[in-house]
Backbone bond lengths (Angstrom), bond angles and torsions (degrees), N, CA, C in turn:
res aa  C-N    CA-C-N  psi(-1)  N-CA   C-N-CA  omega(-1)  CA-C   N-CA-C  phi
1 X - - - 1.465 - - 1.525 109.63 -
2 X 1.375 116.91 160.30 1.574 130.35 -151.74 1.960 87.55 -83.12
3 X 1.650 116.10 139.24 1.115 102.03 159.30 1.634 129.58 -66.03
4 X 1.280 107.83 -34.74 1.441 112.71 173.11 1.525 108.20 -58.99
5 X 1.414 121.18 30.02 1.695 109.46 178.36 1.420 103.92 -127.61
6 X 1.297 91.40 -1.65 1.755 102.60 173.88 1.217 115.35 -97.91
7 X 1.653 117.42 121.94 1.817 114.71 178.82 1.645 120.59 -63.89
8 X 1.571 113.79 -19.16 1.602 108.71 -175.35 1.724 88.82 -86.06
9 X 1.169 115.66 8.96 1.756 100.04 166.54 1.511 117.89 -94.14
10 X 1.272 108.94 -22.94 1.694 119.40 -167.52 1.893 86.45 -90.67
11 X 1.390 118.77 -56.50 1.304 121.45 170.44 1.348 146.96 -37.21
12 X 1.678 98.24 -18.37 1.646 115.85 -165.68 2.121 80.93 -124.09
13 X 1.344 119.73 -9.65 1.534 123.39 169.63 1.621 82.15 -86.75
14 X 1.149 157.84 -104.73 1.274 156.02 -110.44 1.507 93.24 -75.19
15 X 1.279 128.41 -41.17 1.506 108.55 -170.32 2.032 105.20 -86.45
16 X 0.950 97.84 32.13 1.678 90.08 -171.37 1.797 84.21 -117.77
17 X 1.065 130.35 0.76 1.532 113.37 155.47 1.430 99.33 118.89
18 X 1.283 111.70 -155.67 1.736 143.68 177.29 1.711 99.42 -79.29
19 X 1.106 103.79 -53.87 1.256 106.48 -147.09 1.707 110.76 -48.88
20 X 1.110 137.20 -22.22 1.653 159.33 175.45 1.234 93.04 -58.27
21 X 1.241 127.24 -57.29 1.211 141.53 -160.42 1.479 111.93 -70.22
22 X 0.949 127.20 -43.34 1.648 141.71 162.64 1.336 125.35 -22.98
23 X 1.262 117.81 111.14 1.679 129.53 -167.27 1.801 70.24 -74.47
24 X 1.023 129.13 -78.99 1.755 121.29 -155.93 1.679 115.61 -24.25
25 X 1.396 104.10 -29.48 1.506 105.76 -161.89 1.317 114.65 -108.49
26 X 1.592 111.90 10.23 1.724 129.14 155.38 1.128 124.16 -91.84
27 X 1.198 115.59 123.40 1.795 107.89 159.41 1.639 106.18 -119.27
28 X 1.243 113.92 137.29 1.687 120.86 -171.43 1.770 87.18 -67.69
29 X 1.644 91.38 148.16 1.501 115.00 169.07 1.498 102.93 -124.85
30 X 1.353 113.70 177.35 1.388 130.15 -177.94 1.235 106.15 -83.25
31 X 1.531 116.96 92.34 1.677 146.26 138.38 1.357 104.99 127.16
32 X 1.246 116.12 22.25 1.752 132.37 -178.42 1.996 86.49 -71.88
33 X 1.219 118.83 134.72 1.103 140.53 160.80 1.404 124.30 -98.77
34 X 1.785 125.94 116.43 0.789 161.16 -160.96 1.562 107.97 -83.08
35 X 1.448 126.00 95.32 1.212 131.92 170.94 1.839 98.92 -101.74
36 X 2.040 88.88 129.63 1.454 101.82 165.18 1.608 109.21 -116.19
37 X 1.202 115.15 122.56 1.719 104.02 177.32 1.598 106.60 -115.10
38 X 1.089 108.47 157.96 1.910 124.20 152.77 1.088 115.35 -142.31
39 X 1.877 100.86 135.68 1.574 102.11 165.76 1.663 103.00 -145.66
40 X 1.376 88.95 113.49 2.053 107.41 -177.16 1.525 91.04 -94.33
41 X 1.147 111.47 143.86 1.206 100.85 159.69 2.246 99.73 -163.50
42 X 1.118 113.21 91.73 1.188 129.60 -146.10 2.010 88.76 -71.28
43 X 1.234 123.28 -31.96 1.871 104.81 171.64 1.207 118.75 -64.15
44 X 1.720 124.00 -28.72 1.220 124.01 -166.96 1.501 95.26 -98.74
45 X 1.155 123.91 -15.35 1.787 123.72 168.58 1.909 91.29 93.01
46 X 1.661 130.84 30.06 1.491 109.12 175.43 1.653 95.07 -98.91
47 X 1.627 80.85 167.68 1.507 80.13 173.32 1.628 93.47 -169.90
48 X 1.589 125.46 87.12 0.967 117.33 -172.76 1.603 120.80 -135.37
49 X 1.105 134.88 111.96 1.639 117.97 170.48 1.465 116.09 -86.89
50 X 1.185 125.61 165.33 1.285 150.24 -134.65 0.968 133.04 -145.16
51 X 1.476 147.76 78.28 1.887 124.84 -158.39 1.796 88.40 -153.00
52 X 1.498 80.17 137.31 1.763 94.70 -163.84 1.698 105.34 -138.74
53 X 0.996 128.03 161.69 1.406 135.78 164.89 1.309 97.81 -98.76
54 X 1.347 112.03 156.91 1.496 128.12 167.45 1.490 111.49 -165.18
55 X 1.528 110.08 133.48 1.649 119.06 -150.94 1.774 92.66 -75.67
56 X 1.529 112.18 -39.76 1.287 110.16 -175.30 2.099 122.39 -132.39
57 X 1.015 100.72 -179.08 1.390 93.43 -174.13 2.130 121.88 -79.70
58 X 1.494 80.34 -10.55 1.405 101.21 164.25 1.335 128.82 -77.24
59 X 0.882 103.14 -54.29 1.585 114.43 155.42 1.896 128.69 -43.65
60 X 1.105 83.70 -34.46 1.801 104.10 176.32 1.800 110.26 -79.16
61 X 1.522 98.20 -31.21 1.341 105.49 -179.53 1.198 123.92 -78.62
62 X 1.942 118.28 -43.69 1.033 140.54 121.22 1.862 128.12 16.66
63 X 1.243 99.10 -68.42 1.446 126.12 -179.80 1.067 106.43 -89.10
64 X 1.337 143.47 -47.17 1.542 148.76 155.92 1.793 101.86 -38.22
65 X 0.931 106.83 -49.41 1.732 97.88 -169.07 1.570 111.06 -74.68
66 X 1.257 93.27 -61.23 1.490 99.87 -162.92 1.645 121.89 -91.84
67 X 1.232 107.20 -4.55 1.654 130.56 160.19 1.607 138.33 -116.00
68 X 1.098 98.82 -40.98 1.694 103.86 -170.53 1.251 89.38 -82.54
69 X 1.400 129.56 -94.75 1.893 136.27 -178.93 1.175 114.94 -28.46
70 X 1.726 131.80 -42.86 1.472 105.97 -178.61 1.619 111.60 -69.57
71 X 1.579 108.08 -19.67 1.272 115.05 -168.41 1.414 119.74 -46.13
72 X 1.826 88.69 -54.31 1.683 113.75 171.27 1.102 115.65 -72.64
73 X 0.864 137.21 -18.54 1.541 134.65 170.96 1.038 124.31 -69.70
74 X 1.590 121.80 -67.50 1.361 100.96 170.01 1.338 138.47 -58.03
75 X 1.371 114.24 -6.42 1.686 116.21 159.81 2.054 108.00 -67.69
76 X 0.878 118.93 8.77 1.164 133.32 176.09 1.617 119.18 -82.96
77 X 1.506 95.81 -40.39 1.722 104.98 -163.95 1.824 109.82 -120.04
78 X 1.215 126.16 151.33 1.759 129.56 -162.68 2.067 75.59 -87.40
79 X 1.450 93.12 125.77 1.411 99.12 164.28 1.644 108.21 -140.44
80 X 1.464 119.24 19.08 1.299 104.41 -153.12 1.971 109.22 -68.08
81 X 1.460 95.69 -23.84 1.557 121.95 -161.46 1.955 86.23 -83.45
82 X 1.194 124.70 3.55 1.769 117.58 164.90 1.562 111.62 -128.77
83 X 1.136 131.40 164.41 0.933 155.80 -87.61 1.346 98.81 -133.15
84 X 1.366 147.43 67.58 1.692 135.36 -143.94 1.652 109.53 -57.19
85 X 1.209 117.52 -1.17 1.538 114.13 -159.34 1.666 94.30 -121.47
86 X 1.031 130.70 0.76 1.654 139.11 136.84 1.243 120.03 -51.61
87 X 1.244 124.59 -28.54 1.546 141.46 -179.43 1.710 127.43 -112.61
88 X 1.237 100.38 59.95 1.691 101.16 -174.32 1.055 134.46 -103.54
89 X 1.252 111.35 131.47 2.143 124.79 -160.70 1.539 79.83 -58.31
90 X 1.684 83.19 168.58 1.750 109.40 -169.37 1.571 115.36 56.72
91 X 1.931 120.32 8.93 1.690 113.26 168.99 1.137 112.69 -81.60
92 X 1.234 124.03 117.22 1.161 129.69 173.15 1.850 126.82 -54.29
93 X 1.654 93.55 -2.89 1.395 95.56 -170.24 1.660 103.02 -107.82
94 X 1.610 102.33 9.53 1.806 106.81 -172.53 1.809 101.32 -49.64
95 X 0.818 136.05 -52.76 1.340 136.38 -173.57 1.408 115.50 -38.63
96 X 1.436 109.53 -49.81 1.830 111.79 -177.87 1.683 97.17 -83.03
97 X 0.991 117.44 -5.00 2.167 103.04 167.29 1.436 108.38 -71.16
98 X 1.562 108.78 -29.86 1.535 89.01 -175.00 1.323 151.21 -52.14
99 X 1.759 100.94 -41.15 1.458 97.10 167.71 1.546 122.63 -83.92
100 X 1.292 105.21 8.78 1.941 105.56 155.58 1.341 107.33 -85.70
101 X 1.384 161.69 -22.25 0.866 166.15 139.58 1.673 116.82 -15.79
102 X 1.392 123.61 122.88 1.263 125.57 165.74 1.838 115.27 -77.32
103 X 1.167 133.75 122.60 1.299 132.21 -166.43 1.546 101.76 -75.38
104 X 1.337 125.68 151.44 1.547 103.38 166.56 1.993 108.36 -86.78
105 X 1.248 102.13 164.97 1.172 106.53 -162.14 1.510 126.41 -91.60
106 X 1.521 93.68 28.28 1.786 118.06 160.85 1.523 107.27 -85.21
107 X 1.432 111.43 -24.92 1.778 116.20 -170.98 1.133 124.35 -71.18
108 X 0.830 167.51 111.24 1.479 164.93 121.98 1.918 112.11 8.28
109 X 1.298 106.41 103.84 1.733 107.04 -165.92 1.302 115.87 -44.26
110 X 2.001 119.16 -14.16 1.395 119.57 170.60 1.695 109.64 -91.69
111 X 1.367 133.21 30.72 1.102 127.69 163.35 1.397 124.09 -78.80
112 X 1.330 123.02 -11.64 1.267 157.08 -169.95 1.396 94.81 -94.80
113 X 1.418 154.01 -6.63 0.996 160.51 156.41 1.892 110.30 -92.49
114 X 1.354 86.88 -47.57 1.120 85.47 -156.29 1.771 107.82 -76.51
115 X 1.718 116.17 -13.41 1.101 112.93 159.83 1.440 132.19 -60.05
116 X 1.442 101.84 -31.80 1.449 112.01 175.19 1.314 130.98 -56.07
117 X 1.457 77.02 -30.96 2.201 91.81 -173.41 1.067 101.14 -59.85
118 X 1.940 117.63 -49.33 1.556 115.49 -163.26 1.038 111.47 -60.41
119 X 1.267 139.80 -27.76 1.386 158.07 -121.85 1.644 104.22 -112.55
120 X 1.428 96.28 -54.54 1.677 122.92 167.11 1.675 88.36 -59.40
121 X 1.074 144.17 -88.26 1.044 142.90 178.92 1.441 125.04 -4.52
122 X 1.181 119.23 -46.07 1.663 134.35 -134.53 1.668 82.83 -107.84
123 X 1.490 101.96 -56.31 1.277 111.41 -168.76 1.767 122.30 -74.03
124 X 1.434 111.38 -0.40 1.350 125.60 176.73 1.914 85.96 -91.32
125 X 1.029 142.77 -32.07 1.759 131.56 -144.81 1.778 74.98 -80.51
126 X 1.270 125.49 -8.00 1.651 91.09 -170.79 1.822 120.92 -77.30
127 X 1.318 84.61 -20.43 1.466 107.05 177.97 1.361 133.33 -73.70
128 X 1.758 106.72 -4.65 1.127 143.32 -178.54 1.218 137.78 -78.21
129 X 1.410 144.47 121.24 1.188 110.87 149.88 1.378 121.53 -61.29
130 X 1.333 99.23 -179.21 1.793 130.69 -165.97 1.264 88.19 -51.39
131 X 1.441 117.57 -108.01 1.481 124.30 172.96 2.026 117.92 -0.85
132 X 0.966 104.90 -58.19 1.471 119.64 171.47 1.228 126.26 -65.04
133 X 1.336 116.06 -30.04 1.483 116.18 168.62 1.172 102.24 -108.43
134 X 0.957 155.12 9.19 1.748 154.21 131.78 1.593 99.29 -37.68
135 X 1.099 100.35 -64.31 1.928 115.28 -172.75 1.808 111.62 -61.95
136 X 1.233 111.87 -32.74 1.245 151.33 178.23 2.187 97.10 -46.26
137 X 1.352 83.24 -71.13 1.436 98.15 -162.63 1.589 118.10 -83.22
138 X 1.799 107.96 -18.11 1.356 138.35 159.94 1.300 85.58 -48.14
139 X 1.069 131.14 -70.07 1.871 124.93 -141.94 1.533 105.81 -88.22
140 X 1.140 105.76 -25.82 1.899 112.73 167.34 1.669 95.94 -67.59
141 X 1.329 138.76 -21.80 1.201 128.38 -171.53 1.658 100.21 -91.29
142 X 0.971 109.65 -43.05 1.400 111.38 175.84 1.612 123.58 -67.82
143 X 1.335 110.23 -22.91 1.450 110.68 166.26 1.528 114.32 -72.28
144 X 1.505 97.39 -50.02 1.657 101.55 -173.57 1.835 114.64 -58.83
145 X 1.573 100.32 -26.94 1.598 102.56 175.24 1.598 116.32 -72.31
146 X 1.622 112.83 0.01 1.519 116.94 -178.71 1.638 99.82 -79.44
147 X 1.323 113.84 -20.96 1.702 119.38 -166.67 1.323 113.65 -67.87
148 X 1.549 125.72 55.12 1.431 137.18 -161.83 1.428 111.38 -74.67
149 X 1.776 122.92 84.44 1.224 117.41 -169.05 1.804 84.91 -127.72
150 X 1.957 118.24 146.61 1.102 103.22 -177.03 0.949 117.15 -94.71
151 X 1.288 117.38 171.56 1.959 102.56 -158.84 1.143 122.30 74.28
152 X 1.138 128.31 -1.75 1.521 119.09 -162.29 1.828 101.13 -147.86
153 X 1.389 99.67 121.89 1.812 108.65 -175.00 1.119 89.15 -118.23
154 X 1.211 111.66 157.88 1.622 134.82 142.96 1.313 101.17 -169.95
155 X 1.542 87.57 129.21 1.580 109.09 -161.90 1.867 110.81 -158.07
156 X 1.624 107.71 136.54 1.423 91.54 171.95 1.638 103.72 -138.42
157 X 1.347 103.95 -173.55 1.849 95.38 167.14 2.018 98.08 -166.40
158 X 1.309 107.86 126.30 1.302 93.82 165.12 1.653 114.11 -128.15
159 X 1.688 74.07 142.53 1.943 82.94 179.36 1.594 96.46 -111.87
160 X 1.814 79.32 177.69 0.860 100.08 -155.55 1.876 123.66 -104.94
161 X 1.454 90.76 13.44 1.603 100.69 -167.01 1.937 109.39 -174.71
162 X 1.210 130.23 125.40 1.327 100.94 173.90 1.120 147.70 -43.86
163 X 1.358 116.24 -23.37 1.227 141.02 162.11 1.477 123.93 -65.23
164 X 1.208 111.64 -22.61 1.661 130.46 154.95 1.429 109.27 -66.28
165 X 1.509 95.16 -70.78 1.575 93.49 178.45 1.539 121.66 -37.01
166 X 1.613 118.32 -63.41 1.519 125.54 170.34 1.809 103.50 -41.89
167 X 1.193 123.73 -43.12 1.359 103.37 -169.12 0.992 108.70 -74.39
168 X 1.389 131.39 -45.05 1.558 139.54 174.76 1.642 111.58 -37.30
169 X 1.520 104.28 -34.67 1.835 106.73 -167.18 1.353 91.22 -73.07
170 X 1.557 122.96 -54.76 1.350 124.24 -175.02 1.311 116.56 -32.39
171 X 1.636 106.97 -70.97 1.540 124.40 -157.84 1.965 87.24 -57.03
172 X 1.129 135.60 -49.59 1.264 146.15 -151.95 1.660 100.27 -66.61
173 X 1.286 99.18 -52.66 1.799 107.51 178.05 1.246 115.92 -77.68
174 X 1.436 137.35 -13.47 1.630 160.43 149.42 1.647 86.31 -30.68
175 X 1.248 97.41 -63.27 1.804 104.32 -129.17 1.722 102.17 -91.54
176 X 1.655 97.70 14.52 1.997 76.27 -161.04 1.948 71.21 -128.58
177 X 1.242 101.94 129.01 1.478 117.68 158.76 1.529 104.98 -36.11
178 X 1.262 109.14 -74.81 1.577 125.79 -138.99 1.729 88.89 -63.04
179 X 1.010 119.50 -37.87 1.621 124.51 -151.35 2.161 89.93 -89.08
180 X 1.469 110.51 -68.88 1.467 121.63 -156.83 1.764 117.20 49.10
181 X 0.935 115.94 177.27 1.532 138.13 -148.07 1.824 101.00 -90.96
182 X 1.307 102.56 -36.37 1.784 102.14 156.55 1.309 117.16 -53.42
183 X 1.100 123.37 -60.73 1.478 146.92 -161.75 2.194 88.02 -46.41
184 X 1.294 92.34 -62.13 1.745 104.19 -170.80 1.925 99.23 -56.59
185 X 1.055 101.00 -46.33 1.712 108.23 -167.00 1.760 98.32 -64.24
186 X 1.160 119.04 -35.39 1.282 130.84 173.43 1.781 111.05 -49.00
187 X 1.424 110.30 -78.08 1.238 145.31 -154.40 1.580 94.31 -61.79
188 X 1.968 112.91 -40.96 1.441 102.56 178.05 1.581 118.14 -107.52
189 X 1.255 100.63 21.44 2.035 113.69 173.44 1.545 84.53 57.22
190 X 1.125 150.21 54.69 1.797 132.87 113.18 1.242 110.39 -177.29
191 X 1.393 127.11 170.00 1.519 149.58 -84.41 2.409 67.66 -119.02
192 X 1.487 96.42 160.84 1.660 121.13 -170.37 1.804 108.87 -58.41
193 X 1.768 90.46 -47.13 1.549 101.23 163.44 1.698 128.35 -49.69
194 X 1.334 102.08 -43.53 1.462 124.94 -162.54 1.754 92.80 -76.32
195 X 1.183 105.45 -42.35 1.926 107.95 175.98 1.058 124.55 -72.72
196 X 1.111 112.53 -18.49 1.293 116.73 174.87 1.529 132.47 -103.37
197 X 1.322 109.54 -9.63 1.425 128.98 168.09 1.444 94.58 -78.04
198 X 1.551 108.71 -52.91 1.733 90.59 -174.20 1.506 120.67 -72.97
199 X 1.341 112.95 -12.61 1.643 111.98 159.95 0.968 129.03 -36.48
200 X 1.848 110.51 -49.31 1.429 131.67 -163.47 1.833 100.62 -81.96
201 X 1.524 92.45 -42.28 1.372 88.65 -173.12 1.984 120.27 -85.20
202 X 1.243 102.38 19.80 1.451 111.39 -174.20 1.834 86.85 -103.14
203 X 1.428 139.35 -9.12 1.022 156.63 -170.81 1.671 108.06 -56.84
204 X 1.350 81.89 -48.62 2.210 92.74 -167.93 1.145 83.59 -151.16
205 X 1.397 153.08 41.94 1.671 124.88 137.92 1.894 95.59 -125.49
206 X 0.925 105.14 127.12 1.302 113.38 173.55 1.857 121.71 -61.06
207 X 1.647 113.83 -41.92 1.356 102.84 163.04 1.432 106.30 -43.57
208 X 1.063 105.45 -80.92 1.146 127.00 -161.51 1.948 112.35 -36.54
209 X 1.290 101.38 -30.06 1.726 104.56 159.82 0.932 131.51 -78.32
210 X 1.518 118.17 -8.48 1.356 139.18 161.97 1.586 112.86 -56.71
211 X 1.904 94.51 -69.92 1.182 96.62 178.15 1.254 148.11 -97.45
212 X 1.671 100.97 27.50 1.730 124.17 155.48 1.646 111.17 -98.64
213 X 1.253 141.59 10.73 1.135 124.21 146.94 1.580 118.26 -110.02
214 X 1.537 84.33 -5.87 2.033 83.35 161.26 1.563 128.17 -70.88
215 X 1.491 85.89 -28.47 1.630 92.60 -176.90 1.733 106.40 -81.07
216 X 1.612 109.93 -1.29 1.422 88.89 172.72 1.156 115.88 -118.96
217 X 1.702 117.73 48.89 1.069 122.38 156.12 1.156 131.24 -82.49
218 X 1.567 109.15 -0.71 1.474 109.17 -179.93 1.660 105.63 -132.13
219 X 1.842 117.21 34.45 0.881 117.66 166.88 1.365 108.65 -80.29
220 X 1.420 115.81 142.12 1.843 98.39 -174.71 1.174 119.51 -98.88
221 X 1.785 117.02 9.88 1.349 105.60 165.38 1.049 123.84 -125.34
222 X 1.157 96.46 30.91 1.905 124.96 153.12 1.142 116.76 -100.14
């Protein structure tokens, strides 16, 4: 069985710090999958983005269960009156707290369902092949994007290549008025062409993978 399916693995990852977490201390390899997450959520005061390598799709799932979602979740529910250390990323049992949980009262009383689904979701990709739990975790993204509270994101997307990633920023900054295709050319100091060659070329040269996730430290919707 996959180590990423074990919670004292995500658990013994959360107590080892920041440092895991560190765009500096990745360099993309050949078929490592690129998870970008956000979760704002302005009642619970988070406000964090997210972008990780991961060698496989298990691993992504892994991190989806037992890190990313409980993360967002409990910015979901009034806990100030319990105990934060009752509630710890990488528990495998986060799913059955929910309906003890008070929702805050921006939520919709079926969000409490609707967490489950994702959850149900995430936790069916193990049973999966690759291909299948790719699709798997697609549709957990699409449920969780039904959770229309304002102020409040949680959102992820994983590609599948840097060069995915760069196209994805494009098509994304294309499509949004407020932001446009300057805004991106700005944020990564040169021209759409110039980003995207180094996408390709962050592929198989390792500088060069260095210095395509440096430049998206100042993408802002990452």
């Amino acid at each position: 069985m996959s180590k990423y399916r074990y919670a004292e693995y995500w658990k013994e990852k959360a107590k080892s710090g920041d440092k895991w977490l560190s765009p500096s201390t990745q360099i993309y390899k050949q078929n490592d999958l690129i998870f970008v997450g956000q979760i704002l959520n302005i009642y619970s005061g988070q406000q964090e983005s997210i972008r990780l390598l991961f060698p496989n799709i298990k691993a992504v799932t892994g991190f989806l269960q037992y890190i990313f979602l409980p993360t967002a979740f409990i910015g979901y529910f009034m806990i100030h009156e319990m105990d934060p250390k009752t509630i710890m990323l990488g528990d495998g049992t986060f799913s059955s707290l929910i309906d003890q949980l008070p929702l805050r009262e921006q939520f919709e009383p079926n969000t409490k369902e609707t967490m489950q689904e994702v959850l149900s979701f995430v936790q069916t990709a193990w049973t999966k092949d690759d291909e299948t739990a790719f699709f798997q975790l697609e549709k957990a993204l699409r449920l969780l994007e039904s959770i229309n509270v304002e102020h409040v994101v949680t959102s992820f997307n994983i590609l599948r290549s840097p060069s995915g990633l760069a196209s994805w920023l494009v098509n994304e900054y294309e499509n949004e008025p407020v932001l446009g295709i300057n805004s991106l050319e700005e944020e990564v100091n040169m021209n759409v062409s110039e980003f995207l060659q180094l996408s390709r070329d962050a592929e198989s040269q390792p500088f060069q993978s260095k210095r395509f996730f440096h430049t998206l430290d100042s993408v802002m919707i990452l």
